[in-house]
C-alpha positions in Angstrom: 92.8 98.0 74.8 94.2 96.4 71.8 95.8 97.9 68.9 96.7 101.3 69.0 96.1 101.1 72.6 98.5 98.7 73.1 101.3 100.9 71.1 100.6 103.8 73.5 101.1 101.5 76.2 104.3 99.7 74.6 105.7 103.2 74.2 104.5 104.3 77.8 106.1 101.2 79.8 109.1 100.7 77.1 112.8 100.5 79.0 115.0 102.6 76.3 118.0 100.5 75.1 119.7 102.1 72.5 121.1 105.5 72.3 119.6 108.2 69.8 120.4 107.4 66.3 122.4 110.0 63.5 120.6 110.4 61.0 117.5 113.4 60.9 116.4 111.7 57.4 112.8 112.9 57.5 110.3 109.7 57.1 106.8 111.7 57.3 105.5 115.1 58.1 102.0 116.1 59.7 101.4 119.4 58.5 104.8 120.6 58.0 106.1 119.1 61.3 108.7 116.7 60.7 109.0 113.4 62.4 112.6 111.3 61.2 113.7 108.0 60.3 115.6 107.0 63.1 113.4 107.8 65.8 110.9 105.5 64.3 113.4 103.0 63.7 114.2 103.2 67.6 111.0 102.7 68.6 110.2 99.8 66.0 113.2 97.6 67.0 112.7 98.3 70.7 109.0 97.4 70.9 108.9 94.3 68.3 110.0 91.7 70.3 106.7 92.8 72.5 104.1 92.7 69.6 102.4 89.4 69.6 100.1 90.9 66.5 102.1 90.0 63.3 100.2 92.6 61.5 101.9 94.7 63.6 105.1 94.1 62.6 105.1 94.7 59.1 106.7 98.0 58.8 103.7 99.9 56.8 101.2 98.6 59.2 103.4 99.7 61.9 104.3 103.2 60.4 100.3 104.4 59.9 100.2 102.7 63.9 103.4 105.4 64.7 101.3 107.8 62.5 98.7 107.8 64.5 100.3 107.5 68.0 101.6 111.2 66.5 98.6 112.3 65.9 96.9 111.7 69.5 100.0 113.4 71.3 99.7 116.7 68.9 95.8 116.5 70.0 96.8 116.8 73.6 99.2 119.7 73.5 96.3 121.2 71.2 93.8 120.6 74.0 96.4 122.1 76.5 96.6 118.7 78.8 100.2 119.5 79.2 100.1 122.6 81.2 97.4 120.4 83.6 99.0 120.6 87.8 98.7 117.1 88.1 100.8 116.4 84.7 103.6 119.0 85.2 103.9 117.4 89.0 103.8 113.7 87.9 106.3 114.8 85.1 108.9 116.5 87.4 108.7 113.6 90.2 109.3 111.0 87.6 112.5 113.5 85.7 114.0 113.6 89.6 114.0 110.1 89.6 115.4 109.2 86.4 118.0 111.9 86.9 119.5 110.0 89.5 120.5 107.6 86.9 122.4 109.5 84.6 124.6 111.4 87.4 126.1 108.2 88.6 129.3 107.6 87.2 129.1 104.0 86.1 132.5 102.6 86.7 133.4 104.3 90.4 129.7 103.2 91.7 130.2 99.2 90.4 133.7 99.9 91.9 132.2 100.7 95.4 129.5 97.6 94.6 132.6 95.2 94.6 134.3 96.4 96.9 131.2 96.7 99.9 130.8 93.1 98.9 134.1 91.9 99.5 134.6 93.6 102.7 131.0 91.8 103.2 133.0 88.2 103.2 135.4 89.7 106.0 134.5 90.8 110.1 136.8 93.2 111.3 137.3 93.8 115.4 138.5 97.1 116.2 139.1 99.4 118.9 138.9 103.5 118.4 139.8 107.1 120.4 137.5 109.6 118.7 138.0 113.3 119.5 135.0 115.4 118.3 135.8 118.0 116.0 132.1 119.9 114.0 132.1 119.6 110.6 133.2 122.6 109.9 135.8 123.2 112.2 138.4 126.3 111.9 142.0 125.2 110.7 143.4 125.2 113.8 141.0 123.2 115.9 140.9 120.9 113.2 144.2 120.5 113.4 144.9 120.0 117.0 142.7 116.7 117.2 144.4 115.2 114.5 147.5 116.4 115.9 146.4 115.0 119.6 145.6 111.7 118.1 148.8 111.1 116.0 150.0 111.8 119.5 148.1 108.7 120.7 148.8 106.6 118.0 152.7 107.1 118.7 152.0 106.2 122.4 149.9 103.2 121.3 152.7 102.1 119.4 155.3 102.2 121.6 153.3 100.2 123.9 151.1 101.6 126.0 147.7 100.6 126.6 145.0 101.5 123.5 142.0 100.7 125.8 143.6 102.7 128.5 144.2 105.8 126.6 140.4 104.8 124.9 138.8 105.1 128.6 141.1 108.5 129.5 140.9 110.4 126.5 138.2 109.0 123.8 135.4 111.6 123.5 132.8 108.7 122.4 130.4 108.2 125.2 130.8 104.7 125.2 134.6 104.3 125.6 133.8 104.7 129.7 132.3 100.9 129.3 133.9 99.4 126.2 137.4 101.3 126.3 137.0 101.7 122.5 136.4 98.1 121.5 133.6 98.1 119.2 133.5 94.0 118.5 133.0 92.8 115.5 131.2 94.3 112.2 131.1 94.5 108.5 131.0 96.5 105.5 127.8 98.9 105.9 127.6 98.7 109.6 130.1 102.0 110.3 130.5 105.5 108.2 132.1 104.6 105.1 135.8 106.6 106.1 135.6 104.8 109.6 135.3 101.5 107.2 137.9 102.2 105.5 140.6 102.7 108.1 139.4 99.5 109.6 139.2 97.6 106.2 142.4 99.0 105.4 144.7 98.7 108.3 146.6 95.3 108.9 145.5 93.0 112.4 147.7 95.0 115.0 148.2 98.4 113.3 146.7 101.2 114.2 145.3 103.9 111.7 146.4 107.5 111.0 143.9 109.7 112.2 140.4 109.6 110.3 138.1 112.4 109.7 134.4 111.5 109.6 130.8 113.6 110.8 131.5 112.6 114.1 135.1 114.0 114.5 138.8 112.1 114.4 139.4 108.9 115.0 142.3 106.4 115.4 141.4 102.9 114.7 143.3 99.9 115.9 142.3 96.8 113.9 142.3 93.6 116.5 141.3 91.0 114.4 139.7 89.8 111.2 137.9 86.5 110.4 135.8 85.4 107.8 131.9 86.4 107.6 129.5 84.4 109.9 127.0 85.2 107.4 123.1 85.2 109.2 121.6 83.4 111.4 117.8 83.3 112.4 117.7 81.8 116.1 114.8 81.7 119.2 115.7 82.2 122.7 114.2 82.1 126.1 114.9 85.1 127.9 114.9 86.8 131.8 115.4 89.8 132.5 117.8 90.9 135.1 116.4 92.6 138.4 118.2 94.9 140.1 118.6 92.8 143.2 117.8 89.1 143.3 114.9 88.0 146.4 113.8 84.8 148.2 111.4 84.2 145.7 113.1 85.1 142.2 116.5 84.3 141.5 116.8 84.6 137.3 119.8 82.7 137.1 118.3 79.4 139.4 115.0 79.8 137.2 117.1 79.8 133.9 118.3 76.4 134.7 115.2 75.0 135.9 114.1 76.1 132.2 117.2 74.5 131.1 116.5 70.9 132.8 112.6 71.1 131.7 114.7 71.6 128.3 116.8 68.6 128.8 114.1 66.4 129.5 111.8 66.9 126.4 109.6 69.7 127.1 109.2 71.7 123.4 111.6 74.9 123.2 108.8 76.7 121.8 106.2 76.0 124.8 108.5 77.0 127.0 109.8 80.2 125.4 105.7 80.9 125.2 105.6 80.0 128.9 108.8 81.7 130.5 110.2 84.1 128.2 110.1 87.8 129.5 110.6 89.1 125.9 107.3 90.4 124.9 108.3 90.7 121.2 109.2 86.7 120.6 107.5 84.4 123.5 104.4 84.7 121.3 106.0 83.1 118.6 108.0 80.5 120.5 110.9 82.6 120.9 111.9 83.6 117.3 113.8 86.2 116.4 114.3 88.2 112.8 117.5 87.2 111.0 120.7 88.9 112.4 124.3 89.4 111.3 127.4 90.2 113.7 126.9 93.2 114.9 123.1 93.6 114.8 121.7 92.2 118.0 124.2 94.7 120.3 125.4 91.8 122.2 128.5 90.1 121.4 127.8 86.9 124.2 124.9 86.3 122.7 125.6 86.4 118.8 128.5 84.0 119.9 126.3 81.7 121.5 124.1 81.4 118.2 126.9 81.6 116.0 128.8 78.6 118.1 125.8 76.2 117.6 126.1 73.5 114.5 123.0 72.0 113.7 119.6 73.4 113.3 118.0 72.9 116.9 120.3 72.5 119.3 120.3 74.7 122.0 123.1 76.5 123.9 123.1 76.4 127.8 122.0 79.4 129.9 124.1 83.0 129.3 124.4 86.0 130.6 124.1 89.2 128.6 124.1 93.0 129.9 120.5 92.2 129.1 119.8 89.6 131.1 119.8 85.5 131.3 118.9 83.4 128.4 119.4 80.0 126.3 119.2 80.1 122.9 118.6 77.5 120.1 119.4 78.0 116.4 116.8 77.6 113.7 118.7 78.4 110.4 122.1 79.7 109.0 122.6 81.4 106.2 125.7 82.2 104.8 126.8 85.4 102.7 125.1 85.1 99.2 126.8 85.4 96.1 127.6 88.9 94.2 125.3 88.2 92.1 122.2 87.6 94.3 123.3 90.9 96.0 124.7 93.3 93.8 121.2 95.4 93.8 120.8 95.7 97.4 124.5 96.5 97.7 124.1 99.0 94.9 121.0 100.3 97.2 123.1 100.7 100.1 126.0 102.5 98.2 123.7 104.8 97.0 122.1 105.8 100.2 125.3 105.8 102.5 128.7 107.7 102.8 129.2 106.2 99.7 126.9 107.8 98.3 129.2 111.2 98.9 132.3 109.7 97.0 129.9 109.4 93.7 128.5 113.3 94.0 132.2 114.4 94.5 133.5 112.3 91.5 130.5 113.8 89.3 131.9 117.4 90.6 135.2 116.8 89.3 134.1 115.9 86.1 131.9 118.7 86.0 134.5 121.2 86.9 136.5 120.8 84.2 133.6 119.9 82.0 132.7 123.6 82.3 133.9 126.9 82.4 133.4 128.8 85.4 134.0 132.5 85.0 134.2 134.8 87.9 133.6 138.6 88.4 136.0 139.4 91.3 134.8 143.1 91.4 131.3 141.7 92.3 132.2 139.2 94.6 134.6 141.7 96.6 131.5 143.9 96.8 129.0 141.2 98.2 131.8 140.4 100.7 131.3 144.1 101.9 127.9 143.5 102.9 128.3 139.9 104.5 128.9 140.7 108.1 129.4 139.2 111.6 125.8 138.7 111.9 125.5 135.7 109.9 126.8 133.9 113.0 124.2 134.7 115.4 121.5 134.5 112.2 120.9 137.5 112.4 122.4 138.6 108.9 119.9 139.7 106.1 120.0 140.5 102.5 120.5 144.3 102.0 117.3 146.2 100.3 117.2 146.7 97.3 121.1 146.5 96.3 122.3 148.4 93.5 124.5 145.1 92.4 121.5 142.7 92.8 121.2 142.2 88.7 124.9 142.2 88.1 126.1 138.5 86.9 128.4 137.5 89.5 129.4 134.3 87.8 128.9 133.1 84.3 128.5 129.1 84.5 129.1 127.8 80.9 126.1 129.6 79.2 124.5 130.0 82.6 124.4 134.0 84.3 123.7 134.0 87.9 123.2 137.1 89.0 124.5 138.5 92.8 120.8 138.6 94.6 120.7 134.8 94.2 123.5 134.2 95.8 122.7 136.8 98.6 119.8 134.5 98.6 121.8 131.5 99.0 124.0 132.9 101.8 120.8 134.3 103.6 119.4 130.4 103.8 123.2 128.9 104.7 122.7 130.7 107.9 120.7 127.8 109.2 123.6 125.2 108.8 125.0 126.4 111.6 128.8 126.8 109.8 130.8 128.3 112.2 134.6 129.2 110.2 136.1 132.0 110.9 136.7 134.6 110.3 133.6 135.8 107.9 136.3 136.4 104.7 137.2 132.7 105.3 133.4 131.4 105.3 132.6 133.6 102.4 135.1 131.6 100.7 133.9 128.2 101.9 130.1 129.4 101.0 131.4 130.1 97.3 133.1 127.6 96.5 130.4 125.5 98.0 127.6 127.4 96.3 129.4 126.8 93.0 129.6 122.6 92.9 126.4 122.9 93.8 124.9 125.5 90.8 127.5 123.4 88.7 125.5 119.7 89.4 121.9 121.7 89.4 123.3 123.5 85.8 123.9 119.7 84.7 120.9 118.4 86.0 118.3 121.0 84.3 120.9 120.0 81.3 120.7 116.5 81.1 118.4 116.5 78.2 121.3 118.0 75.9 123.8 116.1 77.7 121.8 112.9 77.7 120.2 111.6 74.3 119.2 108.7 75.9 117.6 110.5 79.1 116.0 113.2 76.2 114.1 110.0 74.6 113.4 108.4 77.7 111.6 111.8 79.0 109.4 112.6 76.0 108.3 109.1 75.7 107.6 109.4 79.8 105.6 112.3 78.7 103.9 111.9 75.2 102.7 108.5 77.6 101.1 110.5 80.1 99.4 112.4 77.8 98.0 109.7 75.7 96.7 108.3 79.0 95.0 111.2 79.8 93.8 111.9 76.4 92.9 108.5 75.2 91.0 108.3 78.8 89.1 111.4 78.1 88.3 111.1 74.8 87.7 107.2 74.3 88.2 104.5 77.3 85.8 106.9 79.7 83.6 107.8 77.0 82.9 104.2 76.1 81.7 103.5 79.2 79.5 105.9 80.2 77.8 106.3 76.5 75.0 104.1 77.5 73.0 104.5 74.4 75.9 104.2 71.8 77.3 101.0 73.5 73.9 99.5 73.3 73.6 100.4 69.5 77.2 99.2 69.0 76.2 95.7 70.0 72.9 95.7 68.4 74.5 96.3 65.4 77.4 94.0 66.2 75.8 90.8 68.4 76.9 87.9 66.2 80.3 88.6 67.1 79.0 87.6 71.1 77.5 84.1 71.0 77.7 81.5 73.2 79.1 78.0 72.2 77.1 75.1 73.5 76.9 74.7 77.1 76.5 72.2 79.6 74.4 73.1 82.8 75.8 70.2 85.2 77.3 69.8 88.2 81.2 68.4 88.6 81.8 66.2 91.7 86.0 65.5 91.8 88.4 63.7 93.9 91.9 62.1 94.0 90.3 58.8 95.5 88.5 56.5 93.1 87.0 54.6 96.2 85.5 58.1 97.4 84.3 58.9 93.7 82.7 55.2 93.5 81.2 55.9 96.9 79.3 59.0 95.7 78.5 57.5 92.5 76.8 55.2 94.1 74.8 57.5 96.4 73.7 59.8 93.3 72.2 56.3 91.6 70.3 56.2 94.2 69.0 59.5 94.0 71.1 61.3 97.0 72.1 65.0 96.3 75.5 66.6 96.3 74.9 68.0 99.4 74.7 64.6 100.9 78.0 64.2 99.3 79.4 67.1 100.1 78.2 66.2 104.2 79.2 62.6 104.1 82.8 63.2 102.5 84.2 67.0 103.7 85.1 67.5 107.8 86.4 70.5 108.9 89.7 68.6 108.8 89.4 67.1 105.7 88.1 67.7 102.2 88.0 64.6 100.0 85.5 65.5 97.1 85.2 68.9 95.4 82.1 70.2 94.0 81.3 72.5 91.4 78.3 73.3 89.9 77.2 76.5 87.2 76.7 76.5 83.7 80.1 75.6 81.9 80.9 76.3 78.0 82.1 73.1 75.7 86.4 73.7 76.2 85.9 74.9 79.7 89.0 73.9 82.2 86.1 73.1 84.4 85.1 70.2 82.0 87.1 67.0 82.1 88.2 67.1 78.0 86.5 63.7 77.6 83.1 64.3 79.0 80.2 63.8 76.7 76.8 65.3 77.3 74.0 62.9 79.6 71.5 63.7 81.3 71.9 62.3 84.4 75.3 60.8 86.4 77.8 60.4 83.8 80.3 57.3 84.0 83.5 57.8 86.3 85.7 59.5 83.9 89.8 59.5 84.6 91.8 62.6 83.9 95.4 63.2 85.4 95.4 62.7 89.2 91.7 63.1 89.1 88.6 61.3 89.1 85.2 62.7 88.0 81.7 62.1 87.9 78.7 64.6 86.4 75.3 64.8 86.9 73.9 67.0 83.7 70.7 69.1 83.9 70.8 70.6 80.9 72.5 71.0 77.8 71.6 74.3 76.0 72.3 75.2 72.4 74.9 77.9 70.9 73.2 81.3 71.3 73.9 85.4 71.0 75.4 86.7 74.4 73.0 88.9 76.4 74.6 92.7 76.7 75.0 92.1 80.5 77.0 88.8 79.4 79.4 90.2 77.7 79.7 94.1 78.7 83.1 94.0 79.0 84.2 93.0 75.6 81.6 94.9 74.1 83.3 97.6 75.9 86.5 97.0 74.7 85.4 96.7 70.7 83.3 100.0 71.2 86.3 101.7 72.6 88.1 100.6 69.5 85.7 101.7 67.4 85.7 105.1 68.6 89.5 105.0 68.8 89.6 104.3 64.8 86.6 106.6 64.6 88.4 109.3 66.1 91.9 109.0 64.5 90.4 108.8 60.8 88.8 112.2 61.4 91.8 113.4 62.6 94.0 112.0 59.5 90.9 113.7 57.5 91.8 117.1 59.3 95.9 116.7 58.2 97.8 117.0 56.0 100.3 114.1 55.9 103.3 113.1 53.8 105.1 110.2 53.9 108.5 109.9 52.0 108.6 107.1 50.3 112.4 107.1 49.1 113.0 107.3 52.7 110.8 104.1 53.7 112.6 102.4 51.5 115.6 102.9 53.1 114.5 102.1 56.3 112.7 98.8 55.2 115.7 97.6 53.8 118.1 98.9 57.1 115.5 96.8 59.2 115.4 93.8 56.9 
């Protein structure tokens, strides 16, 4: 696809860069629908750089190439291929994507970028007590587990135990074994708020209470030290038995391992020989990178971690999992920002983070936007939400009388009091439990209204966005050129049979064959080899003899080619000349060559099979030009000229 193919697919794959223009000065119409100056001046100065054709770039050529871009996209609407399923679905995934985009706030998300990756440079040991408290808590429960833990904290300070009062009082299930320690971790590891407070809080202190989805938590920071970074590492594992017998004591076997180690055997041979991890003796005991934290094992991260060099080993361990030695095959320290500043942008966006950006876009959008309430209607839909909702046994009454009042007005936006009925019927499932039922009608509406507020801005973004608004009818003028141009021409040319084979009658001196060499190419880094089968050809010994005498399944010391080859071929050393016959030894590069030519055959036309596919190509150009002519014939198009000008000289 060449030509203006290839503007369809500049504009189709194009990444928008500038922001719409200011000007509307009109630069053409097609039948009285206007197309401006600046648009096409966007879309000239954004796809240049990518037009190798310098035709192309000469701003006339390049306007009748916009012109008829045009052209094909009115012929789809016309033809209805934009109310087609499969183009309304692809349009709608691809707008929820780009959406994303535009309702990030720049400056707080490369804020949260930085900071994830400096905490990354730092491991944090801490200790918590966490006291459960659901999400949506009343007042007063919520407040006597933070009031219970400031209570703790006080304690704590004053001296007495933290990992005492973790074991007694902690509601996390694994305080019983850990009393609260947690070991080491880093930045993406824990809930964002939980990161925080241990981010945040000096080596000794202990945090005011924290509120995350699992409840409250105090966090005592017990030390920080500087990243370990990664560490990819094998080990020889056995697993622990609940009692030890006469014939299988782990520990005595680890050792024996261990001296087999000592005097030379391979790590690997024995890992594939004695490990009793399933997932790595195969593979000589290898594990996948790690970081602290990740392997759920402090003991044995320290053992990896504590070893220097690439291979050496540790001695045998114990974990909770069993016995093992281990032996270190790389580390890898932290990378720099900028190597990671995607993937940590990945991870903001899809953790806690990820809550502190929607909540930031609220703000703005509250005050962005007026919100106006109708109190009367709102007391009246809290006379119909009952106990019920509770149990989920609430419903929506039957045909209300105040279903089509406008509760709210958002901006320009009415929404009426049956949809948020609706919305209160569905929040039964979320299992929100404040009380009393005035109290969680409160909570539902304000609730319900960030959320209309970022939906209103979303289904807005087009007005709000200029750049999103070009991005999304170039997304969608693109799938419709593909679907039109593949209806209309690319399919067509292939399976019109009879015109494609009229097309190249009338066309076949444009598909010829250059002279051609029918030979075969015997190759090899080693003169001595090359003179070897040199010398065998003389003598009237076939390639295959080569091939047999020279190549082991270990080894491959000549390459052989042999086909058909057109004069400039890469296949043809640049020096060769035409013999029939073995040629000399000819030197190219690293290479050595000889040939052996059969046949040298003259310049001639290109069978259709030959060359279908460009044949293909030209004939869907030709019915691509074909096809736009008749539809310039069938418009009516103005270009103003005083207006090119202008934007000639703006681009010059």
């Amino acid at each position: 696809m060449k030509c203006n193919s290839f503007f369809i697919l500049l504009l189709f794959f194009g990444v928008l860069s500038t922001a719409q223009t200011e000007s509307n000065d009109v630069l053409f119409t097609i039948d009285n629908q206007e197309y401006n100056a600046d648009e096409f001046k966007r879309v000239y100065q954004k796809n240049i750089d990518l037009v190798k054709d310098e035709s192309q770039k000469d701003i006339d050529q390049y306007l009748q190439l916009y012109i008829a871009y045009k052209l094909k996209v009115n012929k789809a609407y016309e033809l209805g291929l934009d109310e087609k399923s499969q183009f309304k679905s692809e349009l709608t995934s691809y707008r929820s994507q780009l959406a994303k985009k535009y309702l990030l706030d720049k400056k707080v998300t490369q804020e949260l970028v930085e900071e994830g990756y400096n905490r990354l440079k730092k491991e944090v040991r801490a200790s918590h007590i966490l006291l459960r408290v659901d999400e949506y808590a009343s007042p007063e429960d919520t407040l006597k587990a933070y009031n219970k833990l400031l209570e703790l904290k006080v304690r704590a300070e004053k001296g007495e135990s933290f990992s005492t009062m973790a074991e007694n009082y902690s509601e996390d299930p694994s305080a019983k074994q850990n009393k609260g320690d947690l070991g080491y971790f880093t930045a993406f590891k824990m809930v964002y708020p939980f990161e925080n407070a241990a981010y945040t809080t000096p080596v000794g202190g202990i945090s005011m209470p924290v509120r995350t989805k699992f409840g409250y938590h105090i966090v005592k920071v017990d030390d920080v030290r500087p990243s370990r970074g990664e560490a990819i590492a094998a080990h020889i594992m056995l697993f622990k038995k609940e009692k030890d017998t006469a014939t299988f004591k782990p520990k005595d076997k680890i050792y024996d391992i261990y001296l087999k180690l000592k005097q030379g055997e391979k790590f690997e041979t024995l890992a594939k020989n004695y490990s009793e991890d399933g997932a790595s003796a195969s593979n000589g005991g290898k594990l996948e990178k790690f970081g602290t934290g990740e392997v759920g094992s402090v003991p044995f991260e320290d053992a990896v971690f504590s070893l220097e060099k690439p291979g050496d080993y540790s001695e045998p361990f114990e974990t909770i999992y069993g016995w093992h030695i281990v032996k270190l095959i790389e580390k890898i320290p932290l990378q720099s920002f900028e190597e990671l500043e995607s993937k940590i942008k990945f991870k903001v966006l899809r953790d806690d983070r990820s809550v502190v950006l929607k909540n930031t876009l609220t703000e703005k959008l509250q005050a962005k936007y007026k919100v106006t309430h109708n109190k009367k209607m709102f007391n009246e839909v809290g006379k119909v939400f009952t106990d019920k909702f509770y149990n989920k046994s609430w419903s929506t009454p039957e045909k209300y009388k105040y279903d089509a009042e406008v509760l709210l007005k958002l901006d320009t936006l009415d929404i009426k009091v049956k949809e948020f009925l609706n919305y209160l019927y569905a929040q039964q499932n979320s299992d929100i439990a404040i009380k009393p039922k005035e109290k969680l009608l409160d909570f539902l509406y304000d609730k319900y209204i960030k959320e209309q507020l970022n939906l209103y801005y979303t289904n807005n973004l087009e007005e709000e966005m200029p750049e999103f608004k070009s991005v999304m009818t170039e997304y969608k003028e693109g799938i419709l050129l593909f679907d039109l141009m593949s209806e209309n021409v690319w399919s067509k040319a292939k399976k019109d049979t009879l015109g494609l084979k009229a097309f190249y009658e009338k066309n076949k001196e444009n598909y010829k064959w250059g002279v051609r060499y029918d030979v075969k190419i015997i190759s090899s880094t080693d003169l001595k080899v090359i003179k070897k089968s040199r010398k065998h050809l003389t003598k009237g010994k076939g390639v295959e003899y080569i091939r047999r005498t020279f190549n082991t399944e270990q080894e491959n010391k000549v390459m052989i080619e042999e086909g058909i080859f057109e004069v400039g071929s890469q296949k043809l050393p640049k020096s060769y000349v035409y013999v029939d016959g073995v040629s000399d030894i000819i030197e190219e590069g690293d290479y050595f060559y000889i040939l052996v030519g059969k046949e040298k055959l003259p310049a001639s036309v290109k069978e259709l099979d030959e060359t279908k596919g460009q044949v293909i190509s030209d004939y869907q150009q030709f019915l691509e030009k074909q096809w736009v002519e008749e539809m310039k014939a069938k418009s009516t198009i103005t270009i103003n000229e005083g207006i090119l000008d202008k934007v000639k000289k703006s681009l010059q």
